[in-house]
C-alpha positions as CSV (number, residue, x, y, z in Angstrom):
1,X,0.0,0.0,0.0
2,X,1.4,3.6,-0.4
3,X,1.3,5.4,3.0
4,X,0.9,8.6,2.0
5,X,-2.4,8.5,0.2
6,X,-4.2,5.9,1.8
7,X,-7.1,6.8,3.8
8,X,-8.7,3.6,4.5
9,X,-6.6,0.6,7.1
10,X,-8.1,-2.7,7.6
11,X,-5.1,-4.5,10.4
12,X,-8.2,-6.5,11.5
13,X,-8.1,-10.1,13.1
14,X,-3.9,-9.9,12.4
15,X,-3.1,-11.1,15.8
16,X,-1.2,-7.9,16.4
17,X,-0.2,-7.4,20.6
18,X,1.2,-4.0,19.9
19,X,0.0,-1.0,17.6
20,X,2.5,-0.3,14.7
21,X,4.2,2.5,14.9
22,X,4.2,3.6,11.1
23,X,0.5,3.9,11.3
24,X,1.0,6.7,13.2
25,X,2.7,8.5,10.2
26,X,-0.3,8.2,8.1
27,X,-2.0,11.4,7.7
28,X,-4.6,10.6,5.5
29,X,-6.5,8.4,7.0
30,X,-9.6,9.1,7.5
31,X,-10.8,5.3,8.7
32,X,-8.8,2.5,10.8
33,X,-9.6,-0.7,11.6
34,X,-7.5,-2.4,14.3
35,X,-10.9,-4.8,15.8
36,X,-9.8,-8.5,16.9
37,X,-6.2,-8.4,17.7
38,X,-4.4,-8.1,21.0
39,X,-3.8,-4.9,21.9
40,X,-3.6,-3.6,25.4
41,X,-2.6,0.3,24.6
42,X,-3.1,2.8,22.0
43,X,0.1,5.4,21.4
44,X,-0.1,9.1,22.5
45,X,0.8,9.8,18.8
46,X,-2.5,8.9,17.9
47,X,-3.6,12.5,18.0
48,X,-1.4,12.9,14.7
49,X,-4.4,11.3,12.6
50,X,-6.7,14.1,13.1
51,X,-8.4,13.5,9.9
52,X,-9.7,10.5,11.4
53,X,-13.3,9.6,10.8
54,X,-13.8,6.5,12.0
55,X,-11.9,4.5,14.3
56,X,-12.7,0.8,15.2
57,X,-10.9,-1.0,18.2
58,X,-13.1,-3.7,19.4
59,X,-12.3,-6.8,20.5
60,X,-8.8,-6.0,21.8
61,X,-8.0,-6.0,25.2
62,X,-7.3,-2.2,25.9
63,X,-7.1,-0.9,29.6
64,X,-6.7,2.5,29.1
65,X,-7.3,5.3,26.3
66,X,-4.5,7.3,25.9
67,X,-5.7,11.6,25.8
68,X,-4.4,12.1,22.4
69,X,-7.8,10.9,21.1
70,X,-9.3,14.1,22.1
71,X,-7.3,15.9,19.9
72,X,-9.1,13.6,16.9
73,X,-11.9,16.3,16.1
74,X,-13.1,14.8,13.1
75,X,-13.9,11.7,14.8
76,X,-17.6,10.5,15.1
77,X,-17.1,7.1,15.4
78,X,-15.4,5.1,17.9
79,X,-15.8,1.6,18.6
80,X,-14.5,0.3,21.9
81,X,-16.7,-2.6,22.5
82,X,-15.0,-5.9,24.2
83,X,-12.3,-4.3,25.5
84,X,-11.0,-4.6,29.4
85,X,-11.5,-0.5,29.7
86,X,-12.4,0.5,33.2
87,X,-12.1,4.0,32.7
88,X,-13.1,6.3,29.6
């Protein structure tokens, strides 16, 4: 895929434990996918994809949100579901 015009990420059901760092770098995106995987965090430098849209992270196993994901003002939709958050 070419990073710097995609705007649509699928990482879905790829058994990933930790979020990849080059994702981070990927302005464009407007939609993200990271549902059914392993994840426990989400990086502060999420708040560089503020043309998110949409943003799916169900079916991990995150315990915290990091505060960079108020800084994603574009954002109206965020899927958290089936996660082990205690604390939004």
């Amino acid at each position: 895929y070419d990073s710097e015009s995609t705007n649509k990420l699928d990482l879905s059901y790829m058994g990933l434990k930790y979020f990849p760092e080059h994702v981070t770098n990927m302005y464009k995106l407007t939609e993200l996918s990271l549902t059914g995987n392993q994840l426990r965090s989400i990086p502060e430098d999420i708040s560089k994809l503020v043309g998110l849209h949409e943003l799916w992270f169900h079916n991990n196993r995150l315990e915290t949100l990091p505060s960079g994901i108020g800084y994603l003002t574009h954002l109206n939709k965020l899927i958290l579901d089936s996660n082990n958050l205690t604390t939004l």
